[in-house]
ZAMARGU-4260 file (C-alpha; in steps of 0.2 Angstrom, whole numbers, plus 5000, padded with zeros to 4 digits):
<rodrens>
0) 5152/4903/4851 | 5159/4908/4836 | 5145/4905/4825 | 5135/4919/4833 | 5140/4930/4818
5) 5126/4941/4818 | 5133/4951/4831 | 5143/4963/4822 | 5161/4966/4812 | 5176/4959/4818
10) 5186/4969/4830 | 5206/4968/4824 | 5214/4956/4836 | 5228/4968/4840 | 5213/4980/4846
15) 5214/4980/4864 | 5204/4988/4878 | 5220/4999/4884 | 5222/5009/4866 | 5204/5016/4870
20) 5205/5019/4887 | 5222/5026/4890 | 5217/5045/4889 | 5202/5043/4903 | 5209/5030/4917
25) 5224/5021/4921 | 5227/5003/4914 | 5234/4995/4925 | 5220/4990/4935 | 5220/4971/4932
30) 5200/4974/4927 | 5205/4981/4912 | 5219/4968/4907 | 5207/4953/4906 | 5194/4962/4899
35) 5211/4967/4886 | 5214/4949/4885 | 5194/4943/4881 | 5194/4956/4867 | 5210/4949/4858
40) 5208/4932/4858 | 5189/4933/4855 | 5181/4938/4839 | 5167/4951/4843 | 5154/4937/4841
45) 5163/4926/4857 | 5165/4943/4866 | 5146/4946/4874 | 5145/4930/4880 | 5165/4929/4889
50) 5161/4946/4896 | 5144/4939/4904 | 5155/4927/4912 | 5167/4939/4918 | 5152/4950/4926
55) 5147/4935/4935 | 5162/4931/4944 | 5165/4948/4946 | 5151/4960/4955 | 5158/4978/4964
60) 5150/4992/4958 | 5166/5003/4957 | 5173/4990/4944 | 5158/4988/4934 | 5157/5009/4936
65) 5177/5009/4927 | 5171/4995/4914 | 5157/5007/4908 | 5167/5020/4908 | 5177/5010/4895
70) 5164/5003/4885 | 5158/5022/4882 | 5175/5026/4877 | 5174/5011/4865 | 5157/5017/4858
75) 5164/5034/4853 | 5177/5025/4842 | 5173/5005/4839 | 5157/4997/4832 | 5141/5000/4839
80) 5131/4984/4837 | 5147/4974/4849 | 5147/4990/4861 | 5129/4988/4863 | 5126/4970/4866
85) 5142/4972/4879 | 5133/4986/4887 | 5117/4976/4888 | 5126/4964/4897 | 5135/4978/4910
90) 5118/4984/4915 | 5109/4968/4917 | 5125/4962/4928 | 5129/4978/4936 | 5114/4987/4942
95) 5108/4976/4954 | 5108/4990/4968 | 5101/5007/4973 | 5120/5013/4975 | 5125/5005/4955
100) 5110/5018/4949 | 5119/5032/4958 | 5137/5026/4950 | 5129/5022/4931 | 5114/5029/4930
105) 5111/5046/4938 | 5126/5054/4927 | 5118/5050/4912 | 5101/5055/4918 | 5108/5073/4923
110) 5119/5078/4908 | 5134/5074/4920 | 5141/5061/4906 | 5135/5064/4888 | 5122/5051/4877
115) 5132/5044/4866 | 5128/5028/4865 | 5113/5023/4854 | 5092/5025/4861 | 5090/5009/4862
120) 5104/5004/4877 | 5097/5021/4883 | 5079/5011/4885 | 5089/4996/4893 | 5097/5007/4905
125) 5082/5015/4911 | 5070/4998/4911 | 5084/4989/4923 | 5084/5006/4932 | 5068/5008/4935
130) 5066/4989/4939 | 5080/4991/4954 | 5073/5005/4962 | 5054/4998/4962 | 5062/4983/4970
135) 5069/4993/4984 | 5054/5007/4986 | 5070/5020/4981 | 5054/5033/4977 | 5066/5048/4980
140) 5075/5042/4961 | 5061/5034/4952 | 5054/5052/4946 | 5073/5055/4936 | 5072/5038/4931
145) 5053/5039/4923 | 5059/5055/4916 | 5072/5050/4906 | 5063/5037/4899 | 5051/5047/4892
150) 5063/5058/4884 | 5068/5041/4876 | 5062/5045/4855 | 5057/5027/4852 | 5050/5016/4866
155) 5038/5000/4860 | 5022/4996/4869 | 5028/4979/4878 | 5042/4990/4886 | 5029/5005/4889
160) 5018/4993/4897 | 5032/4984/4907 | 5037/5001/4916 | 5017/5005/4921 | 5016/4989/4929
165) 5033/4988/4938 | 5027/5010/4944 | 5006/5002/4948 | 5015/4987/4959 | 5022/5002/4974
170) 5012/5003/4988 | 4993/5010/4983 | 4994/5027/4995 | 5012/5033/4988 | 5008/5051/4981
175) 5025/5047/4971 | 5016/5031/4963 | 5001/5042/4961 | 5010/5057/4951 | 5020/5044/4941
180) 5006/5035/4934 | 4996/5049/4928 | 5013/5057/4920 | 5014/5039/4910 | 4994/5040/4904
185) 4996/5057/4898 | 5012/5051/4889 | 5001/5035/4884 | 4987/5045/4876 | 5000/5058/4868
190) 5010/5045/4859 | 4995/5035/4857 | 5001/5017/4864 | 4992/5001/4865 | 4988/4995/4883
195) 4978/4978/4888 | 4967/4975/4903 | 4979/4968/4911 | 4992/4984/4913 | 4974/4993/4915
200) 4970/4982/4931 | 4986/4984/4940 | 4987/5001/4941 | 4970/5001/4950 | 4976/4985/4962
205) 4978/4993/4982 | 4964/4998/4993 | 4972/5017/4993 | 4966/5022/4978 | 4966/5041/4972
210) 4949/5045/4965 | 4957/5056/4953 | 4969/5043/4947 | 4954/5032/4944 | 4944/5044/4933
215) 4961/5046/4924 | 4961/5026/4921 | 4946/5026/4915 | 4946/5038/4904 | 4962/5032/4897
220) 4952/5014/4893 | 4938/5026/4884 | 4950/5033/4875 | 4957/5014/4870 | 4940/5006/4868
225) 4947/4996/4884 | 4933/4985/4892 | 4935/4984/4914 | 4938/4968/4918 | 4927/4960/4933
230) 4940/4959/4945 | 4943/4977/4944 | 4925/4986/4944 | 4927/4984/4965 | 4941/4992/4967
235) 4934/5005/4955 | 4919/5007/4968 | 4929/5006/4982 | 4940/5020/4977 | 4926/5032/4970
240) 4915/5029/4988 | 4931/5031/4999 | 4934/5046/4991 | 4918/5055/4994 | 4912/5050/4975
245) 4894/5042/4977 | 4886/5049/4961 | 4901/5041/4951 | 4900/5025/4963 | 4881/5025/4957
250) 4885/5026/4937 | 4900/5012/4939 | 4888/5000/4948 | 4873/5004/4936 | 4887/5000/4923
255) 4892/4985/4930 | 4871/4977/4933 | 4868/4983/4915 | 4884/4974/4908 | 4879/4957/4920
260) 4862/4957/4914 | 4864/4958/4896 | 4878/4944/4897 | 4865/4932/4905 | 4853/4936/4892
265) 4865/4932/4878 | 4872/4917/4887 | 4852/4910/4886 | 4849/4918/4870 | 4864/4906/4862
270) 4862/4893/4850 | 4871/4878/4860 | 4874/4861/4852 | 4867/4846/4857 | 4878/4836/4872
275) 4889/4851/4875 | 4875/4858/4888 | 4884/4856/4905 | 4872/4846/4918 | 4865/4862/4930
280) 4874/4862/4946 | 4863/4862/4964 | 4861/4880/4970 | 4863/4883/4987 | 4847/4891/4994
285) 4859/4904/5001 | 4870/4915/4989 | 4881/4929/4996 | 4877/4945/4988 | 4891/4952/4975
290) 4904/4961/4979 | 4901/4977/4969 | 4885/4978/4980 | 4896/4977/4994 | 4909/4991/4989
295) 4894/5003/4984 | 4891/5000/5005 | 4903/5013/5008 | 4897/5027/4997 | 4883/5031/5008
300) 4884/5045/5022 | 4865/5042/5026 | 4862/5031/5041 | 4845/5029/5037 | 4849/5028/5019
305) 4862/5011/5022 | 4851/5004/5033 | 4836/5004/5019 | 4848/4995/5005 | 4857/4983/5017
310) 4837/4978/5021 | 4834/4977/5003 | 4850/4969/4998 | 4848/4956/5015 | 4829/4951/5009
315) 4830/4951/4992 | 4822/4934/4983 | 4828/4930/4966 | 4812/4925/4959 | 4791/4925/4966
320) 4787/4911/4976 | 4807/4905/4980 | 4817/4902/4997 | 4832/4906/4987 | 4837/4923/4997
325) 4853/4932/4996 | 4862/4937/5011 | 4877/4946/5015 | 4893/4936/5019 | 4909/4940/5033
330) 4916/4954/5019 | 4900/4962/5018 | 4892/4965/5038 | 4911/4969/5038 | 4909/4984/5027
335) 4891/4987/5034 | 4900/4990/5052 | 4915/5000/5046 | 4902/5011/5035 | 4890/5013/5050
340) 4905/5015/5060 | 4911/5030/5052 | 4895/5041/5052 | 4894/5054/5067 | 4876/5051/5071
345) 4877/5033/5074 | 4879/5028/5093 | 4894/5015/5096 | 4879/5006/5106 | 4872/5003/5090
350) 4887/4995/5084 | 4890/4984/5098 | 4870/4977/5097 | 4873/4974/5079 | 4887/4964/5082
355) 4879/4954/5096 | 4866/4949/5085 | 4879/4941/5071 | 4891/4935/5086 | 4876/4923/5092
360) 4873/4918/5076 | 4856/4926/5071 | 4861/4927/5054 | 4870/4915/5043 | 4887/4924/5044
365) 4904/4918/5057 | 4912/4932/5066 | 4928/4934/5063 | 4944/4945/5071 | 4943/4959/5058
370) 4925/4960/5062 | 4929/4964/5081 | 4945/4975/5073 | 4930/4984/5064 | 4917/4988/5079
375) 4934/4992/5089 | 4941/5005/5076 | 4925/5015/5076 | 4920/5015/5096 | 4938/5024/5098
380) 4937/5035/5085 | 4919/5040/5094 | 4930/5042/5108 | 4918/5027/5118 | 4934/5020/5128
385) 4926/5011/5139 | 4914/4997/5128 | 4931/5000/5114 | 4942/4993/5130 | 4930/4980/5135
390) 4928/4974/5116 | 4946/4973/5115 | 4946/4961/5130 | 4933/4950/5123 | 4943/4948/5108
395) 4961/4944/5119 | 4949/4931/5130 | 4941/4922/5112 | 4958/4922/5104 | 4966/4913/5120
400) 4949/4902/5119 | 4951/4898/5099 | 4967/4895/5100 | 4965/4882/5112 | 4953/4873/5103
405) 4961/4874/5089 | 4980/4868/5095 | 4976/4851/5088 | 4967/4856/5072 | 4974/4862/5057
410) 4984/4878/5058 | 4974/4888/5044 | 4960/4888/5058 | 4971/4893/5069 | 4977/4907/5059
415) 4958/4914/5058 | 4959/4920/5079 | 4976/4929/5078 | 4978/4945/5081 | 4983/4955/5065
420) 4990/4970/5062 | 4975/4980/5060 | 4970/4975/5078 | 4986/4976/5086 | 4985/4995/5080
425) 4969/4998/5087 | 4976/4990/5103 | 4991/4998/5106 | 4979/5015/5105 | 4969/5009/5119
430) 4984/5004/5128 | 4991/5021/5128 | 4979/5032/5124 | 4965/5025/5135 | 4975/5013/5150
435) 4991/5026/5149 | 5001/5009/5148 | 5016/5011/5136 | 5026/4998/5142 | 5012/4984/5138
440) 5008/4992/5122 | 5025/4988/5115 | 5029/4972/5124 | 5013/4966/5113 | 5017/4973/5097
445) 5036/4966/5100 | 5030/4948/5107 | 5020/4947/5091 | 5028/4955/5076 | 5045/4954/5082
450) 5059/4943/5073 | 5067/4936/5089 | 5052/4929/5096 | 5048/4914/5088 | 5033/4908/5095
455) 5020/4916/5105 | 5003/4913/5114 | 4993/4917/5100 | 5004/4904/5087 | 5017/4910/5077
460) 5025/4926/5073 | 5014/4941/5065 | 5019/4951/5050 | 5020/4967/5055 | 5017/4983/5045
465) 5023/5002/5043 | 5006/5008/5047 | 5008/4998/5065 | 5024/5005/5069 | 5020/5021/5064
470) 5004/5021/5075 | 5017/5015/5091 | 5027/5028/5088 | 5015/5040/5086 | 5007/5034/5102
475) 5024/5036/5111 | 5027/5054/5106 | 5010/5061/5110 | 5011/5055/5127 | 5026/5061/5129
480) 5037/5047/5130 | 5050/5051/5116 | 5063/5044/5126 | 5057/5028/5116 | 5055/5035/5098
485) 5073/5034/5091 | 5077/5017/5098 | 5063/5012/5089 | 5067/5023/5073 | 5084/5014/5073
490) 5078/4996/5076 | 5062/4993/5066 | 5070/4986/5048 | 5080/4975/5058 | 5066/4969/5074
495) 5049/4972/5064 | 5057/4969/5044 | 5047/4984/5042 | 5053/5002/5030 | 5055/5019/5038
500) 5043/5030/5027 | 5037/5047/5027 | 5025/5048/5042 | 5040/5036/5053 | 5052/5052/5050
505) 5037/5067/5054 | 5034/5057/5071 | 5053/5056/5074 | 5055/5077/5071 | 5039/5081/5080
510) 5043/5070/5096 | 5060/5079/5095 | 5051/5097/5092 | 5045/5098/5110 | 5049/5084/5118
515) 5068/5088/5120 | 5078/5103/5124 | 5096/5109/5122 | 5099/5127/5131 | 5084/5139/5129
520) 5069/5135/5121 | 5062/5153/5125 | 5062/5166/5109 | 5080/5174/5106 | 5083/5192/5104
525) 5087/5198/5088 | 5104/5195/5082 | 5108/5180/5094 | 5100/5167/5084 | 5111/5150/5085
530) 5119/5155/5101 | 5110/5143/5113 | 5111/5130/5100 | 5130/5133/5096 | 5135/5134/5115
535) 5125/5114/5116 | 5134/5109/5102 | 5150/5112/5111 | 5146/5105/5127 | 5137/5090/5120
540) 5147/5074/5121 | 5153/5082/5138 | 5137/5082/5146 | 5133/5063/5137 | 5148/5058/5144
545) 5145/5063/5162 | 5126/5058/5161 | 5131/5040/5156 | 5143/5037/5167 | 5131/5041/5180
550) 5120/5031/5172 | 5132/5015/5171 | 5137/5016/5187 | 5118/5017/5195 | 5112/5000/5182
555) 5127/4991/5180 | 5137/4990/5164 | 5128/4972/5159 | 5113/4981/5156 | 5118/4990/5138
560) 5122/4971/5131 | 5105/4968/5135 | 5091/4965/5121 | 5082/4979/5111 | 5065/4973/5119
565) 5072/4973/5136 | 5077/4990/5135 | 5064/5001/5127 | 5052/4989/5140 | 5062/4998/5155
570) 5065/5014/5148 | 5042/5014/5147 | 5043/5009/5164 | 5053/5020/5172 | 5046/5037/5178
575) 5045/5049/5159 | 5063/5059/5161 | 5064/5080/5159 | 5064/5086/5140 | 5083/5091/5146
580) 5086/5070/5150 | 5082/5065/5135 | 5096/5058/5124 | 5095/5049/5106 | 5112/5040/5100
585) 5122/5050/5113 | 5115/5067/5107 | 5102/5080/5113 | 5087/5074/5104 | 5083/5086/5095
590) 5101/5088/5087 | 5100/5070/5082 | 5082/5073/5074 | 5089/5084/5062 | 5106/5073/5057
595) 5092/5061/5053 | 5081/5074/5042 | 5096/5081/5033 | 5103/5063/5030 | 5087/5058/5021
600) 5086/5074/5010 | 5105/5076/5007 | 5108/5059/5005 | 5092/5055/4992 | 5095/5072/4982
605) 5114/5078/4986 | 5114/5094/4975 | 5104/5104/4987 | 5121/5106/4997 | 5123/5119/4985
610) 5106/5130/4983 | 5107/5145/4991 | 5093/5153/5006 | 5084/5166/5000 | 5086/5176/5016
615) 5100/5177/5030 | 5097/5180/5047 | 5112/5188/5060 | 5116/5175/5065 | 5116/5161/5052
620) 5123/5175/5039 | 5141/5172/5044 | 5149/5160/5034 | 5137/5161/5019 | 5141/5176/5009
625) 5127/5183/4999 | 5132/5185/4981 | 5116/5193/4975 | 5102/5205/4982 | 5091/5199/4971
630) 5076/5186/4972 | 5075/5177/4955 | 5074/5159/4953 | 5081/5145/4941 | 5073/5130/4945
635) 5083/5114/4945 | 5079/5099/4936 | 5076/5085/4946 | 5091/5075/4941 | 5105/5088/4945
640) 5097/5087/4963 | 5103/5069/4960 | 5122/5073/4958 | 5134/5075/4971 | 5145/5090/4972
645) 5163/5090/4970 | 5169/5088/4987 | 5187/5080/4994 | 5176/5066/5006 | 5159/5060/5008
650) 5156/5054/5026 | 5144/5037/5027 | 5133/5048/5040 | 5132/5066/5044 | 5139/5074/5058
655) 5141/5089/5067 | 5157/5092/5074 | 5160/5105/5090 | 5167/5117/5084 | 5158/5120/5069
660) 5143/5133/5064 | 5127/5124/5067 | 5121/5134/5054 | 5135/5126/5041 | 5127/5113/5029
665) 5137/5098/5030 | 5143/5089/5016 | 5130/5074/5010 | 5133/5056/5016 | 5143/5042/5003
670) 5126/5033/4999 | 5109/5035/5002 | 5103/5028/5018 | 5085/5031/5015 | 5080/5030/4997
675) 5062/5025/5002 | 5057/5040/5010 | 5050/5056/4999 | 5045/5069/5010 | 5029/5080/5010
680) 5022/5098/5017 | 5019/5091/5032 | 5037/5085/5033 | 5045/5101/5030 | 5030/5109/5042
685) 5037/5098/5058 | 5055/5101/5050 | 5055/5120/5053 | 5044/5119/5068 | 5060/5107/5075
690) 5071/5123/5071 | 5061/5136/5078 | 5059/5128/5094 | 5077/5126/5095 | 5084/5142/5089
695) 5090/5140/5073 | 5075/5149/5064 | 5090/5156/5052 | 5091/5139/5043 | 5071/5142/5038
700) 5074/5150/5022 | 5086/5135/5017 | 5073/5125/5020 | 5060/5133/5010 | 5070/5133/4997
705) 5075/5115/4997 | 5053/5111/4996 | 5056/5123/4980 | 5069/5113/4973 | 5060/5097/4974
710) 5044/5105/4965 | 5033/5103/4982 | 5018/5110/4985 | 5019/5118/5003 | 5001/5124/5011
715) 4997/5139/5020 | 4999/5132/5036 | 5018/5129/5033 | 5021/5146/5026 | 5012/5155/5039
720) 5023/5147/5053 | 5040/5148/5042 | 5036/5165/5042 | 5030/5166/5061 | 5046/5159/5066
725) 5059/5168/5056 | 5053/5184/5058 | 5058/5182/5079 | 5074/5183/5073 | 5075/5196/5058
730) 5086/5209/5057 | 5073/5222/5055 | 5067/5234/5070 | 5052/5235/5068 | 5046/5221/5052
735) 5027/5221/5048 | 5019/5202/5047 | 5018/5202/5031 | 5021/5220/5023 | 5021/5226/5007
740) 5023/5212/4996 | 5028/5226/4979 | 5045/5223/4972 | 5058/5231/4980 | 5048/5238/4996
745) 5054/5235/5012 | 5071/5232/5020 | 5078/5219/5029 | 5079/5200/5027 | 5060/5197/5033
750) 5054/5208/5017 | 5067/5198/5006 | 5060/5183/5013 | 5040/5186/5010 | 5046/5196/4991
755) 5053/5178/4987 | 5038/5166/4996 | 5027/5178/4982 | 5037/5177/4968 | 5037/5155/4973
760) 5017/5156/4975 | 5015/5164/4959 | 5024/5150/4948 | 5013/5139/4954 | 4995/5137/4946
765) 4982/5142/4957 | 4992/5143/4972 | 4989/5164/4975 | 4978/5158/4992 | 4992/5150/4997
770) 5001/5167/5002 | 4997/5169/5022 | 4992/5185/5029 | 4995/5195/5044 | 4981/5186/5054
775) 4989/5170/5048 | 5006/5170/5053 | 4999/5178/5072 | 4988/5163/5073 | 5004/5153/5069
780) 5015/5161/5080 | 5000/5161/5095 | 4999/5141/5090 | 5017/5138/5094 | 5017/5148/5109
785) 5005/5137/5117 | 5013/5120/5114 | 5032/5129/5119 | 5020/5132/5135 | 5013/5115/5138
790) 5030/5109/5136 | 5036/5119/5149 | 5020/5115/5162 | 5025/5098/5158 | 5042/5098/5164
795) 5037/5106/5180 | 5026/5094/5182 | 5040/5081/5182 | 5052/5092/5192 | 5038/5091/5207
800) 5034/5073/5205 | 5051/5070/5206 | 5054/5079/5221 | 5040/5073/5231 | 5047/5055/5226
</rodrens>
């Protein structure tokens, strides 16, 4: 080891680690003594290589936070070249987690610890960065981490191109992936680096594709003289006709016959030598039609006009006077049916006659489950229940039969009849939305997809999805069964191996919107605002406690050690219990919604514990002082949302205890317990419908200007019932809708409220239609009248269907 000179000057032998880090932190952590003890016997060639050693044996994040803490105290004062390569090292070993780029990282990426070291461990710092948090989906940090790479001076093209492919390898319909990549392109085409095809056809890999990130692609590879390669031409197509793109579709698949043809002729045209002519292989009769012809299927929104090219593409002979016909294979009468499908004017009875004719074999193509998946997917969303239902039969009765036949054949056959994903989701919405039967539409997805069961009729177990997760739960909560939903919520990574994401949390907080009550749900007078709210707060565990003792006693105490699937199955098929019955964790539901919603956005961004509302009500203004009357904004940067204020304790989760304000923020949890999920609009919409249901309209502002700190876009729907909702509780006697929205005009907080939702619109590019009018915010407020309604004839309707039994 000690010929590896090259690694810098020689430290002094009696320098040890403890002269440098005396001032910052105590030596007498033994971490800090061996390290000592590496650095004095070793010359600073040996000492990379024994401090890799050490950070193998040796992994917690809080020592490898001190050690880095030293080496930057080394770097102020000792050589660079030996501080570097031990730093390398330090990342490499030490951020391995989501929790060691909140220790490390983030405080460089905020300002909280100052740059000293050199650009180039900056680069390494932010490439192992960004490669954890790709590996874990943590989308709530990758946006700080992308932007401090690009503040970076000096980044080479391999490095460039390394961080586009680990960003274009998240899931295709992540907005987060979407913004990112087009940020990198514009950084791309400003600095003028050199991309291959390669990075080019990742980034369009996925079937989600944005159409606008596709035209950006492309005319990044204009720009580079970048030539498509032919794997990536169908996900071109695929994304410009999904997203309502045709004449662009057209040009691509114009391109791509132009491109084929001209190859062919030059592949003739050359000058081959003698013997190196491979023999011609024998043609099939039958060739499949290509698949760019296939993808260009689903730009169409023509019936007749699919029809006409299907019959040309189906009939087409290659030459005059040949049999050799071209005919589309299982991928493309797939596409055929789901584009057919998907137009309004085709009857589902269409559909199912189309199918019959390939089922018995008419044509040269084999059915498959993802072709049934496909004729079932479009029959419900025609709402035709009853030939969707009795397709779905036929598909349960052939995937029995198959798998039967095939219970002595190879198991890639018998893989080819078992029900995926894709037609587990379409049958868990026939099951509840057509046959009412929840408790058979989870016993399914969990007798499949689930970890513990290990075998099952169909074979072996069935990967499940987000997407089909999602769809039960969103199933659950539309029909009113919500007592199911946060069992789910809490059990799916560990049953199904599945991620929470941003529609998992909207269906949690809209089943808990109005599907769960605690005190009055009805509107408040003015000035009482949190009361109901505080007075459940305060009586909570009482009333849980009394309830579950009850509830022991009635099932026998054995039953709460029972299995997961055991005990969502009979809490679906037990009577639907009164919004007032329904309990989550041992809390009202609805309060235990919003733990989970404040633990996602306090936990992935801590520093919005300290932005302030721009507008009290009466009732949540005690306890937060206002310091200003004024309206102006400082918009944060996106890694200071990342650093957690200076607090005595950080609880693992968020509580709420009895006596407290429900209107006090609580401090942010220890570590982020869901770094995966980003929210949207439509979270924040269901978010402060959740609080204006359950009197705590007064925590609205808050939460408009938390989707102001995170830069999002909110729509007019959200605005208009943010402002429906607060202004029930304003302080003002008699507010207009939406008043004057002049500087300084008007009184009260309602007034404050709109000044600021103005000034907030008018930052944003395009975004004055945004503003919602008086006739908006009625039509909000009328909106959410009606469903508080429903809610209530629903409980009635339980109350007397209870009585009668």
């Amino acid at each position: 080891m000690r010929g590896l000179s090259s690694v810098g000057h020689r430290l002094s032998s009696s320098i040890t680690l403890h002269r440098y880090i005396a001032p910052a932190v105590p030596t007498t952590d033994p971490i800090f003594e061996e390290i000592a003890g590496l650095l004095h016997w070793y010359d600073d060639a040996d000492a990379p290589s024994c401090f890799d050693g050490y950070l193998r044996r040796s992994g917690p994040a809080d020592a490898l936070h001190l050690v880095y803490n030293a080496l930057l105290e080394i770097g102020q004062r000792s050589d660079k070249a030996v501080t570097e390569t031990l730093i390398r090292l330090s990342l490499q070993e030490g951020i391995t987690t989501v929790d060691d780029v909140h220790h490390i990282s983030v405080p460089i990426w905020s300002g909280a610890r100052p740059r000293i070291l050199t650009p180039t461990v900056h680069l390494a710092l932010a490439l192992q960065s960004i490669r954890v948090l790709v590996a874990a989906q943590a989308l709530s940090l990758l946006p700080a981490a992308v932007s401090f790479l690009l503040e970076l001076p000096l980044i080479s093209n391999t490095a460039f191109r390394h961080v586009l492919k680990q960003i274009a390898s998240l899931p295709a319909g992540s907005d987060t992936r979407n913004q990112l990549l087009t940020n990198l392109l514009r950084t791309a085409t400003t600095r003028r680096y050199c991309l291959d095809r390669w990075t080019y056809s990742t980034m369009l890999f996925g079937k989600d594709l944005d159409s606008k990130l596709v035209h950006t692609i492309r005319r990044h590879m204009e720009v580079m003289k970048v030539n498509h390669r032919d794997g990536d031409y169908p996900r071109v197509l695929r994304a410009l006709a999904l997203s309502g793109d045709p004449n662009g579709a057209a040009k691509v698949l114009s391109h791509v016959r132009q491109s084929r043809r001209a190859r062919t002729i030059r592949q003739r045209r050359g000058v081959i030598a003698l013997g190196s002519r491979p023999s011609p292989s024998p043609r099939p009769n039958n060739q499949g039609i290509t698949i760019d012809n296939v993808m260009f299927l689903r730009s169409f929104t023509d019936a007749r006009e699919l029809r006409h090219y299907v019959h040309h593409l189906s009939g087409h002979r290659r030459s005059k006077g040949s049999d050799n016909t071209r005919y589309l294979d299982a991928r493309g009468w797939r596409t055929y049916l789901d584009q057919l499908g998907s137009l309004p004017t085709v009857p589902g009875k269409e559909l199912v006659g189309l199918f019959l004719k390939l089922e018995t074999q008419i044509v040269p193509v084999k059915v498959d489950v993802k072709m049934y998946t496909s004729v079932i997917a479009s029959l419900i969303e025609k709402k035709d229940w009853g030939l969707a239902w009795n397709f779905w039969e036929r598909l349960r009765l052939r995937c029995v039969m198959e798998s039967d036949q095939t219970a002595r054949v190879k198991q890639k056959s018998q893989r080819k009849w078992r029900l995926d994903k894709v037609a587990l989701t379409a049958g868990v919405r026939l099951l509840c939305r057509y046959k009412q039967d929840f408790s058979k539409a989870f016993a399914m997805v969990h007798a499949l997809a689930s970890i513990e069961e290990n075998t099952t009729i169909y074979g072996s177990r069935t990967p499940a999805d987000t997407a089909l997760i999602n769809q039960l739960l969103e199933e659950f909560a539309t029909g009113r069964r919500t007592e199911a939903v946060f069992p789910i919520w809490q059990e799916m990574s560990r049953q199904y191996e599945v991620q929470r994401d941003n529609e998992t949390l909207v269906t949690l907080l809209r089943a808990a919107a109005y599907g769960s009550v605690g005190g009055e749900t009805e509107v408040k007078p003015r000035g009482m605002d949190g009361f109901a709210s505080s007075v459940a707060d305060r009586f909570q565990r009482l009333v849980f406690a009394s309830r579950r003792w009850r509830r022991v006693a009635r099932e026998g105490a054995g039953q709460s050690d029972a299995l997961f699937g055991q005990r969502v199955t009979a809490l679906l098929e037990a009577a639907p219990a009164p919004r007032e019955d329904v309990l989550w964790d041992g809390m009202i539901a609805w309060q235990r919604a919003r733990l989970v919603f404040l633990e996602v956005i306090l936990g992935n961004w801590p520093g919005l514990s300290t932005v302030r509302a721009p507008a009290y009500s009466p009732g949540s203004i005690i306890g937060n002082p206002r310091n200003t009357k004024s309206t102006s904004w400082s918009q944060p940067r996106h890694a200071q949302l990342l650093v957690k204020p200076i607090t005595s304790t950080y609880p693992n989760h968020i509580e709420f205890l009895d006596e407290s304000d429900p209107h006090t923020i609580p401090p942010p949890p220890s570590t982020s317990l869901y770094p995966q999920i980003v929210p949207t609009d439509k979270t924040f919409r269901t978010y402060i419908q959740l609080l204006g249901e359950h009197s705590l309209q007064g925590q609205i502002p808050l939460t408009l200007a938390w989707m102001r700190s995170l830069a999002i876009r909110p729509s007019k729907n959200t605005l208009a019932t943010a402002l429906a909702y607060f202004r029930e509780v304003t302080d003002d006697l008699n507010p207009p809708l939406m008043g004057a929205y002049g500087r300084g005009e008007g009184k009260g907080e309602y007034a404050r409220l709109t000044d600021w939702v103005h000034d907030w619109m008018g930052t944003l590019h395009g975004a004055e239609e945004l503003v919602p009018d008086g006739d908006a915010v009625v039509r909000a407020w009328m909106k959410a009248r009606k469903k508080r309604e429903s809610a209530d004839k629903w409980d009635a309707t339980l109350q007397q269907w209870g009585s009668r039994n």
